[in-house]
LOSE-29260 format. One record per residue (C-alpha): residue in one letter; x, y, z; residue number from 1. Coordinates in steps of 0.2 Angstrom, whole numbers. Each point is the difference from the previous one (the first is absolute). Layout:
% LOSE-29260
A; X; Y; Z; NUM
...
END
This chain:
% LOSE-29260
X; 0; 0; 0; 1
X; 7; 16; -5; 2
X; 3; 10; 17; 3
X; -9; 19; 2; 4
X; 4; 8; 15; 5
X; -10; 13; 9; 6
X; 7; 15; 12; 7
X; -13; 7; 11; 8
X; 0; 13; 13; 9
X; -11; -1; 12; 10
X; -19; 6; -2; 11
X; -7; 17; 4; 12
X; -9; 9; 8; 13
X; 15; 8; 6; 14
X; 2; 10; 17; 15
X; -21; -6; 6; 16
X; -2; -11; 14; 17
X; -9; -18; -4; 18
X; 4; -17; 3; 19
X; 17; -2; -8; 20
X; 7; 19; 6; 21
X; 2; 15; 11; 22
X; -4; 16; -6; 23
X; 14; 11; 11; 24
X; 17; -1; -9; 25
X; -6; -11; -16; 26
X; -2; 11; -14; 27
X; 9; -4; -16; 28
X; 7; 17; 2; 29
X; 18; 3; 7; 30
X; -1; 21; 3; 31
X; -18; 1; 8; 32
X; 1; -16; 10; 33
X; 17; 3; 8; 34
X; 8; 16; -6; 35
X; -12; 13; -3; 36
X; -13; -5; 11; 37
X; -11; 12; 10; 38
X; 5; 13; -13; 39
X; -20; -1; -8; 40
X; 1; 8; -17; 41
X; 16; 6; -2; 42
X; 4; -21; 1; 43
X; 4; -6; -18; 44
X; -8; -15; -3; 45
X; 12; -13; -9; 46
X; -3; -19; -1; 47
X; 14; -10; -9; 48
X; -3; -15; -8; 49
X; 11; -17; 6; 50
X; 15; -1; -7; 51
X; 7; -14; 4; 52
X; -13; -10; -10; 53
X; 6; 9; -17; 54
X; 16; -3; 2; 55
X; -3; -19; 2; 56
X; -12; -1; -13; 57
X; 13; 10; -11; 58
X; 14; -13; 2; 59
X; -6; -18; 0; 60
X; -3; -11; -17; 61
X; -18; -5; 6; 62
X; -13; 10; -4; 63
X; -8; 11; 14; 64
X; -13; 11; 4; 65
X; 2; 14; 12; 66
X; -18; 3; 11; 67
X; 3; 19; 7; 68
X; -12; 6; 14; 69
X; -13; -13; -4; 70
X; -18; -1; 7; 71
X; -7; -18; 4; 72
X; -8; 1; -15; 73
X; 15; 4; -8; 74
X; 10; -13; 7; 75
X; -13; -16; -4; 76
X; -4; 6; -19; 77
X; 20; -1; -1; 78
X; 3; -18; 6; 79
X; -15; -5; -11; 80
X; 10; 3; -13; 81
X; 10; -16; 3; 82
X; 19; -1; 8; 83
X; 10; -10; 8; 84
X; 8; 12; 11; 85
X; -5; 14; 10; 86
X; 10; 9; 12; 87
X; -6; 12; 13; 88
X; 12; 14; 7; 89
X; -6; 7; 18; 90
X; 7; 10; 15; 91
X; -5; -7; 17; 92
X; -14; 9; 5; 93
X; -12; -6; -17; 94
X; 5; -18; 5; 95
X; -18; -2; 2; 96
X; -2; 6; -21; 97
X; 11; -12; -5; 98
X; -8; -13; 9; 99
X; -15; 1; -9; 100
X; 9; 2; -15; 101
X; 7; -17; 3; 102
X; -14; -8; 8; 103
X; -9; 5; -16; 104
X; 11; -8; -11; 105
X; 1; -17; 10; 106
X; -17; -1; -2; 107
X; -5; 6; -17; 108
X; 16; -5; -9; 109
X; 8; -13; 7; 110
X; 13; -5; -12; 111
X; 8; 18; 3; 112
X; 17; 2; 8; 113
X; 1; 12; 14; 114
X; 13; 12; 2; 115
X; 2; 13; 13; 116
X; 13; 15; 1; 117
X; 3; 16; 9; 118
X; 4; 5; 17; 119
X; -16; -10; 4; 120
X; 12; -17; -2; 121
X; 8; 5; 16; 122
X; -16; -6; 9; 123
X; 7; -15; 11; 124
X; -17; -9; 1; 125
X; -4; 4; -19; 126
X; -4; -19; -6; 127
X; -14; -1; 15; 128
X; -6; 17; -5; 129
X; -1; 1; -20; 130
X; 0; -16; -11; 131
X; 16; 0; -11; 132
X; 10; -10; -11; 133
X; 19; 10; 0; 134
X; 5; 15; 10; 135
X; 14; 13; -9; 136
X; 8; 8; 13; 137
X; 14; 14; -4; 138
X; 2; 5; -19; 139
X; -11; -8; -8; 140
X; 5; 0; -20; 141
X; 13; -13; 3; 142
X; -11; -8; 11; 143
X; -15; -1; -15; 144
X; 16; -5; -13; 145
X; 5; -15; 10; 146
X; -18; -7; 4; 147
X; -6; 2; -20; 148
X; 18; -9; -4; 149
X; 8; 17; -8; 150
X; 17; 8; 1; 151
X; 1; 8; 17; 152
X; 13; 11; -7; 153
X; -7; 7; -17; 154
X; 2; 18; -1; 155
X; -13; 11; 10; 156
X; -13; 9; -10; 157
X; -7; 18; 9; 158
X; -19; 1; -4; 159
X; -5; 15; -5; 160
X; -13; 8; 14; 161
X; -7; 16; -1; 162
X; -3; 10; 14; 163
X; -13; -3; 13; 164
X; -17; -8; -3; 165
X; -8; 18; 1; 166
X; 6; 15; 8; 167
X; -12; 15; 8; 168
X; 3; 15; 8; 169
X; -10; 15; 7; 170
X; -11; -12; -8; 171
X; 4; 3; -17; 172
X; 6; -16; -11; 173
X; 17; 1; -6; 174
X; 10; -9; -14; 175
X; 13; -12; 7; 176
X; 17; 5; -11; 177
X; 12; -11; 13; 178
X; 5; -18; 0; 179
X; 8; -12; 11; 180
X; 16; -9; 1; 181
X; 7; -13; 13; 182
X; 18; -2; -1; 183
X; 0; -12; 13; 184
X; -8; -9; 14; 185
X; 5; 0; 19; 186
X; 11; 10; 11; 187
X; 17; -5; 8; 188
X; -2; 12; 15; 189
X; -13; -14; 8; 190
X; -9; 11; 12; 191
X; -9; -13; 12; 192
X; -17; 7; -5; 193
X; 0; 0; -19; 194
X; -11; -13; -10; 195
X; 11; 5; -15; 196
X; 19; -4; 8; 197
X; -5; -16; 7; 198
X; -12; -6; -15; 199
X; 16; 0; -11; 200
X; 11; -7; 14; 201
X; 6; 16; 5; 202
X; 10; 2; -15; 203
X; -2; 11; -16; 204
X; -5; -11; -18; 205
X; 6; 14; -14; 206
X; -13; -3; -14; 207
X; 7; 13; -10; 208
X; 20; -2; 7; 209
X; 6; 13; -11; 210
X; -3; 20; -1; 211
X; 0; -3; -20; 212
X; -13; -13; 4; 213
X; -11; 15; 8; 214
X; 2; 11; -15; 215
X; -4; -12; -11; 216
X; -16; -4; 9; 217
X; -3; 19; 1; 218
X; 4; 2; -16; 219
X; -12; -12; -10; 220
X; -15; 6; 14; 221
X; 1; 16; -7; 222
X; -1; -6; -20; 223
X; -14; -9; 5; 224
X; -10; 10; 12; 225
X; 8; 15; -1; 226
X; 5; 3; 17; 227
X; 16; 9; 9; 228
X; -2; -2; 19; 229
X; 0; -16; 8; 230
X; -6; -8; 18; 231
X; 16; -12; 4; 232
X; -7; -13; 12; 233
X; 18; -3; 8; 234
X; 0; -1; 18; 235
X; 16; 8; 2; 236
X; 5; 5; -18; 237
X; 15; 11; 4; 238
X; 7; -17; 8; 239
X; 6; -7; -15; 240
X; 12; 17; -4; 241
X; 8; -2; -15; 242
X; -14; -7; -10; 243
X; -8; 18; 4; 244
X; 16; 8; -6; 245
X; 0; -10; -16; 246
X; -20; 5; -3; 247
X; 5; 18; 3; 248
X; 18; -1; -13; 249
X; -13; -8; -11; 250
X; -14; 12; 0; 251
X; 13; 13; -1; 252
X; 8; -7; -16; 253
X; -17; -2; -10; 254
X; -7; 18; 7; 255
X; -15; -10; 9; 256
X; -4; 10; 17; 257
X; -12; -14; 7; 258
X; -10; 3; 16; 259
X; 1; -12; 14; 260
X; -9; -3; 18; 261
X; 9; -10; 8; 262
X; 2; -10; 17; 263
X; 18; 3; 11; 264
X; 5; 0; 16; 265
X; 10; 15; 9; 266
X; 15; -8; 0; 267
X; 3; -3; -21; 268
X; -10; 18; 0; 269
X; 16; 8; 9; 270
X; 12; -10; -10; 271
X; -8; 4; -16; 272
X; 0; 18; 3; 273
X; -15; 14; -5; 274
X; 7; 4; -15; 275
X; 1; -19; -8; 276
X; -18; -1; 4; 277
X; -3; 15; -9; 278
X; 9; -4; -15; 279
X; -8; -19; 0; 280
X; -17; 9; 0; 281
X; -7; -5; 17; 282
X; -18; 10; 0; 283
X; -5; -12; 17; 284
X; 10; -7; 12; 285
X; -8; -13; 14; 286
X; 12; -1; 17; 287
X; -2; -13; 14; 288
X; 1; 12; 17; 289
X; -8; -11; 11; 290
X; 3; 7; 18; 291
X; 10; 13; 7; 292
X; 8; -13; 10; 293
X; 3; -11; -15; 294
X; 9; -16; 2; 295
X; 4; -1; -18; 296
X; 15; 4; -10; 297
X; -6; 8; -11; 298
X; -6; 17; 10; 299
X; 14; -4; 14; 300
X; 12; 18; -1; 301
X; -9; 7; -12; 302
X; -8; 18; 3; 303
X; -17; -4; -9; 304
X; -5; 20; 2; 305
X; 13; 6; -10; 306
X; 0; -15; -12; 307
X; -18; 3; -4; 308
X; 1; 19; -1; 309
X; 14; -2; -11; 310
X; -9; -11; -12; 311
X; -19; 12; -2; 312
X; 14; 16; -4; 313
X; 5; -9; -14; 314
X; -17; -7; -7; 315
X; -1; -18; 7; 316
X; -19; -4; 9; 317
X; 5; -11; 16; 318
X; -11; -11; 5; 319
X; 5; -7; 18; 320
X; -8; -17; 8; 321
X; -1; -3; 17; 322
X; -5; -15; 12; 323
X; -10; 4; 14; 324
X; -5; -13; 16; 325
X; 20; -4; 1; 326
X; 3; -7; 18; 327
X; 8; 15; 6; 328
X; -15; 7; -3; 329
X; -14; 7; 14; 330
X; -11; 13; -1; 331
X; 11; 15; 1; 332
X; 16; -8; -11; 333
X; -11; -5; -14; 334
X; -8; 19; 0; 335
X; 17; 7; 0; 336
X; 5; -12; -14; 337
X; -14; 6; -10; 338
X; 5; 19; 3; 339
X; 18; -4; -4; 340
X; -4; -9; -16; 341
X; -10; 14; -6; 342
X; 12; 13; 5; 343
X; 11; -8; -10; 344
X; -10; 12; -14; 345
X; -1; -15; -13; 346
X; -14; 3; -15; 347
X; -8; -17; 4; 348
X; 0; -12; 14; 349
X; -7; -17; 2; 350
X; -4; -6; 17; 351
X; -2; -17; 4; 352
X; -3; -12; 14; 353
X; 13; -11; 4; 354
X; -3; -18; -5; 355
X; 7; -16; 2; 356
X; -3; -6; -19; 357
X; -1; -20; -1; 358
X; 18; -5; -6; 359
X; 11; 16; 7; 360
X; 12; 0; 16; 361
X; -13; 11; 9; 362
X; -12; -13; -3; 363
X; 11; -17; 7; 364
X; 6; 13; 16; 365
X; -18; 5; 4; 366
X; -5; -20; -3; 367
X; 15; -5; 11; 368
X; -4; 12; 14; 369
X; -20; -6; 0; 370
X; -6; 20; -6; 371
X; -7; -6; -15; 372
X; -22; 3; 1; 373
X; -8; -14; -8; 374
X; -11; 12; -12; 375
X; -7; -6; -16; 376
X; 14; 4; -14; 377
X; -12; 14; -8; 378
X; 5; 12; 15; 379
X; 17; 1; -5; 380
X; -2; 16; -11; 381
X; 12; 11; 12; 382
X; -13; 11; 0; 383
X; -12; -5; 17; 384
X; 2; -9; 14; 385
X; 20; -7; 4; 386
X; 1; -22; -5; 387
X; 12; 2; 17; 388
X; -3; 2; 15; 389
X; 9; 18; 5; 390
X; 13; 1; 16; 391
X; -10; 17; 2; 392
X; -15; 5; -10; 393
X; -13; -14; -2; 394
X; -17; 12; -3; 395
X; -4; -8; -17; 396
X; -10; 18; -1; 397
X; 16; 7; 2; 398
X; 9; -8; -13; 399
X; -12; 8; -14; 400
X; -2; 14; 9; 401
X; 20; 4; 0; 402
X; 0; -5; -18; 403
X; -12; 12; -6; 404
X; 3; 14; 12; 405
X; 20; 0; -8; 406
X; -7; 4; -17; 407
X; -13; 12; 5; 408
X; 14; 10; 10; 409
X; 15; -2; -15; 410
X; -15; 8; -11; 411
X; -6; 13; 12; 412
X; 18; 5; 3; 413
X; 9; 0; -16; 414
X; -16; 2; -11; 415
X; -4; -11; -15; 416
X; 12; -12; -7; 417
X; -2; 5; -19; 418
X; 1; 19; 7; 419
X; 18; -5; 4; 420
X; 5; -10; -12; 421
X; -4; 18; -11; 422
X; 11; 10; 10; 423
X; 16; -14; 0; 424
X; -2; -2; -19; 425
X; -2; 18; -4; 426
X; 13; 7; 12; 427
X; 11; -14; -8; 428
X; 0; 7; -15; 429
X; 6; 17; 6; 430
X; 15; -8; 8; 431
X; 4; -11; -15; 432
X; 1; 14; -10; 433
X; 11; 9; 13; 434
X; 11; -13; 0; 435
X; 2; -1; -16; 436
X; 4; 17; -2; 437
X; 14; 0; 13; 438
X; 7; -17; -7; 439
X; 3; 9; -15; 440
X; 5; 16; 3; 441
X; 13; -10; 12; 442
X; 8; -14; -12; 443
X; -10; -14; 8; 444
X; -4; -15; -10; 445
X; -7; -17; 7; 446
X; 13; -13; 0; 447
X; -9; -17; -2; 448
X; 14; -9; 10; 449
X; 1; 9; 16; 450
X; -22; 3; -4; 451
X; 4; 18; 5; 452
X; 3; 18; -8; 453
X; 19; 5; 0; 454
X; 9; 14; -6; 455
X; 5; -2; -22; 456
X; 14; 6; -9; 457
X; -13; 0; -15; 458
X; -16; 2; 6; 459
X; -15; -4; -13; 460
X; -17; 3; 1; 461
X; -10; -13; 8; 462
X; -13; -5; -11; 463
X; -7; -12; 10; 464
X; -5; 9; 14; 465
X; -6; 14; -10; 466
X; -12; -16; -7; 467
X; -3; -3; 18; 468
X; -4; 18; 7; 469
X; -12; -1; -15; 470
X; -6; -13; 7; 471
X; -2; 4; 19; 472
X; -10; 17; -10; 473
X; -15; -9; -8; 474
X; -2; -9; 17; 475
X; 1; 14; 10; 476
X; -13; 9; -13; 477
X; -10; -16; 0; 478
X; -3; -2; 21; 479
X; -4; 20; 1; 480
X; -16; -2; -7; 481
X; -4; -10; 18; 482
X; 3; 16; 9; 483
X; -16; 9; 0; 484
X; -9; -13; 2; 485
X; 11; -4; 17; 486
X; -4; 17; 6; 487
X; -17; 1; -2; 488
X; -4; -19; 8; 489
X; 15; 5; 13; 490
X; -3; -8; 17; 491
X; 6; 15; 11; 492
X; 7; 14; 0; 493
X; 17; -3; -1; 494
X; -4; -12; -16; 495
X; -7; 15; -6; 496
X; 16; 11; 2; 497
X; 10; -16; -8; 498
X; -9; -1; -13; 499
X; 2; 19; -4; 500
X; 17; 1; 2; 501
X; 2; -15; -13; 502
X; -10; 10; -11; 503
X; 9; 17; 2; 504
X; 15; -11; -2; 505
X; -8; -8; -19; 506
X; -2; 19; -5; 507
X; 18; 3; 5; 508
X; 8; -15; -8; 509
X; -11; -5; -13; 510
X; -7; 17; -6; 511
X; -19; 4; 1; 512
X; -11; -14; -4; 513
X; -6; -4; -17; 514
X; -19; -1; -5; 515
X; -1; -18; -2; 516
X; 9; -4; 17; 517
X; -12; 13; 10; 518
X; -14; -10; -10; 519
X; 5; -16; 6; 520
X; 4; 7; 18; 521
X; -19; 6; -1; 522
X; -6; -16; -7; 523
X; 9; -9; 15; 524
X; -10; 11; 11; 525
X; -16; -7; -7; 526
X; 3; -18; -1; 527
X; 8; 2; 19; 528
X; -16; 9; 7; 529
X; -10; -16; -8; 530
X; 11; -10; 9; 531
X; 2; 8; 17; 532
X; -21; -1; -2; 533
X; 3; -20; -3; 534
X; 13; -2; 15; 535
X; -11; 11; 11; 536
X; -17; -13; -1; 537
X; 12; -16; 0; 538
X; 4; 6; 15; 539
X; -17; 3; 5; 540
X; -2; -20; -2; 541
X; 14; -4; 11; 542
X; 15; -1; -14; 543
X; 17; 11; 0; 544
X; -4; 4; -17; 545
X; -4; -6; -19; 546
X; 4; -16; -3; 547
X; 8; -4; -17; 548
X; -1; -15; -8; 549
X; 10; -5; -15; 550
X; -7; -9; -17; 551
X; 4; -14; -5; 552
X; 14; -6; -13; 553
X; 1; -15; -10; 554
X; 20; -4; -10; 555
X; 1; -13; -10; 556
X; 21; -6; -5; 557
X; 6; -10; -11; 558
X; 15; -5; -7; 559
X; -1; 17; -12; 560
X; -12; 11; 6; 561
X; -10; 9; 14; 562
X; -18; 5; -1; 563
X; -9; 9; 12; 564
X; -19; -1; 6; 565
X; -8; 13; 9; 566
X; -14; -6; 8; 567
X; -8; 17; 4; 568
X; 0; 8; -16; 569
X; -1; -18; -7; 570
X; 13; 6; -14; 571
X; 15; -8; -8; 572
X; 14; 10; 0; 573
X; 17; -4; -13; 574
X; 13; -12; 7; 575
X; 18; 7; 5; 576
X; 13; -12; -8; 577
X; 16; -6; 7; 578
X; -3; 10; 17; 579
X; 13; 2; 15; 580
X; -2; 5; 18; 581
X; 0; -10; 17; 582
X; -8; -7; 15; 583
X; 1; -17; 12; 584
X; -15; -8; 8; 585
END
């Protein structure tokens, strides 16, 4: 029988308590679930499809179907179909989903092969829990190669992924122009917590080893779909140096000023230096803060103020992550953590609970200590009451309750994320342009061995970072337009006076506004009072806000093309050939 393969994400609805799920902390939606949460309207609303079931798909003989976001309904017309393979990808906490999934399967279509993957594989008790045939744990497109009899080995291909599933802000609907890459799985610095390190044996797997590997990726994404700026899911992307500085020698050569948001910790940021980053084209940067008493190495020594400060002035967003519920923590350390974090004057911040994940150190110390609660796996969202029994503070209320009131507090205190991110990227332009001018007026050029500016006997213009400065000005004209809308849905007062600085600064930098961009700016307006009104009676019936659910996508592979279903607007859309880009399961 010739073997068909199905890869399915679990079934929505998404972030809506029922049988299979919690509501708190389960939206699809990475920056209003845990980044930008408590922050109503000004929130942007992104959901982004799964990745890792692309990348798969994208580099195995057999064909395979990718189910993205499915509904039940979905998900049974699919298997009707006929394959003799499905695999479901889930985190912990929608266990539950892919147990129906499963059970479904079992039942209806007997003669189909199981296959989990995911973080959910961790589970320990996941045969008594979901019915399965195999479990992939780690990277996974070796893992599929070796089960279907295929060369492990073969040469990766990067799938080409287009932005997020949809993106919406002030409640108007954008038009995704990113893509995503994913250079590599896993993270050598092992912290005890993270699902990531310790799903990938607390080592990093380079799927794309080389920086020339990256470009190449970046550059076929842009022939096909035209975009410049690129998500890099790398847990610590800067930790691999020199493939960086062979991207950047690269993109220097060909004149190719990519964009990039990218994962690094503070250590690597230090070594790189500001103005590597700058050159490379880091727009976002996400750093692991943790505590102020950080155990960790890579915050230990580091003054993360100044580091921080240093990166806005030059135009690079921060976003900062922190654990709360650390066993240092009681009632008046963990506030203090809260107001030190947010001092730290960061664009963004994610605050989450910290969680013994099934598979970590954390988890096997809290197991071996007897603090592990035995609560169903569906709780372990990192988003509500602690799975371990605290040395200080065991009000589940509480748990929550310090959650939410951190977000509430980062966006009462430093205003809107997006409001921010505009005065980082605009401001950043300013002092690239400064630079520039003193480099050249000084004999500096950048010499790509020391990855630093130095003084030239034969200084020449640097074409490239006129490309990039370029660059930095469409996005800084791009993210003004958020500014009025900012300042009329401002929370306080001292928003307000942010968000009026930020624009006196635009006029400063930028020159006065043209009429399409205070069109748009007024359009924002609109669509965000509509959406305040939508967050406003949501929260009448009990919600924190709108709830967004993503459509459903159907791709079929085979051994020469890709074709994609959309469900919603039940159209078919034209196939991209010989794609690249990357993910693990």
């Amino acid at each position: 029988m010739k073997k068909r393969l199905l890869l399915a994400a679990v079934f929505g609805p998404y972030g809506v308590k029922n049988r299979y799920a919690e509501a708190l902390g389960m939206q699809m939606e990475l920056l209003n679930n845990q980044i930008t949460r408590a922050q109503g309207v000004h929130s942007p609303r992104q959901s982004y499809w799964t990745f890792p079931l692309y990348f798969l798909a994208e580099n195995i003989k057999v064909e395979t179907t990718v189910l993205d976001f499915p509904s039940w309904g979905d998900f049974k017309r699919e298997l009707a179909k006929g394959y003799t393979h499905v695999g479901i990808n889930f985190i912990i906490p929608n266990v539950l989903k892919a147990q129906r999934m499963a059970r479904y399967i079992r039942k209806h279509h007997p003669e189909t092969v199981i296959i989990l993957g995911g973080y959910g594989s961790a589970i320990p008790d996941l045969q008594s829990i979901v019915p399965h045939d195999e479990l992939c744990r780690g990277e996974g497109i070796r893992w599929l190669r070796k089960y279907f009899g295929e060369d492990p080995d073969a040469p990766l291909r990067h799938p080409v992924i287009h932005g997020p599933a949809y993106e919406y802000l002030y409640g108007a609907k954008g038009r995704p122009r990113g893509a995503i890459l994913m250079p590599g799985v896993g993270c050598e610095n092992a912290c005890k917590f993270c699902a990531t390190s310790h799903q990938f044996g607390k080592s990093y797997i380079p799927l794309l080893p080389k920086g020339e590997d990256i470009f190449r990726a970046c550059c076929d994404i842009q022939a096909k779909i035209g975009s410049k700026g690129f998500t890099i899911l790398d847990e610590n992307f800067l930790k691999q140096p020199g493939r960086a500085v062979e991207l950047l020698k690269l993109m220097n050569k060909q004149g190719k000023p990519f964009v990039f948001d990218i994962f690094s910790s503070a250590e690597v940021i230090k070594k790189m230096g500001v103005d590597f980053l700058v050159r490379l084209g880091v727009r976002m940067i996400w750093v692991g803060v943790e505590s102020r008493h950080s155990e960790f190495d890579k915050t230990r020594g580091i003054d993360l103020k100044e580091l921080f400060a240093d990166l806005k002035r030059h135009g690079i967003v921060v976003q900062a992550s922190t654990m709360l519920f650390q066993d240092h923590h009681d009632d008046e350390s963990i506030r203090a953590d809260i107001d030190y974090v947010i001092g730290l004057g960061t664009d963004f911040i994610q605050f989450m609970n910290y969680t013994p994940l099934p598979g970590t150190t954390l988890w096997k110390e809290m197991e071996s200590a007897g603090r592990l609660k035995h609560l169903p796996y569906r709780y372990v969202h990192g988003a509500g009451e602690l799975f371990q029994v605290h040395p200080h503070i065991n009000d589940r209320k509480k748990h929550a309750r310090y959650l939410r009131n951190a977000f509430i507090k980062k966006y009462r205190v430093g205003g809107p994320g997006v409001l921010s991110m505009a005065e980082t990227i605009i401001q950043g332009y300013s002092k690239a342009k400064e630079d520039y001018r003193f480099r050249r007026l000084n004999g500096l050029a950048w010499d790509p061995g020391l990855n630093r500016y130095v003084e030239s006997d034969k200084p020449t213009e640097d074409e490239f970072m006129k490309a990039r400065i370029r660059m930095m000005r469409r996005l800084a004209d791009n993210i003004r337009m958020i500014l009025l809308p900012a300042l009329v849905f401002a929370p306080n007062m001292n928003a307000r006076r942010k968000a009026a600085r930020t624009m006196e600064l635009a006029d400063r930098i930028l020159g006065r506004p043209t009429m399409k961009q205070r069109l748009i700016s007024c359009v924002l307006v609109a669509t965000g009072t509509v959406e305040w009104i939508r967050i406003l009676f949501s929260k009448l019936r009990g919600r924190e806000g709108v709830v967004h659910q993503p459509r459903c996508r159907i791709t079929t592979y085979n051994l020469l093309e890709k074709h994609v279903f959309d469900v919603e607007k039940e159209t078919l859309r034209l196939p991209y050939r010989d794609s690249m880009e990357t993910t693990a399961w």
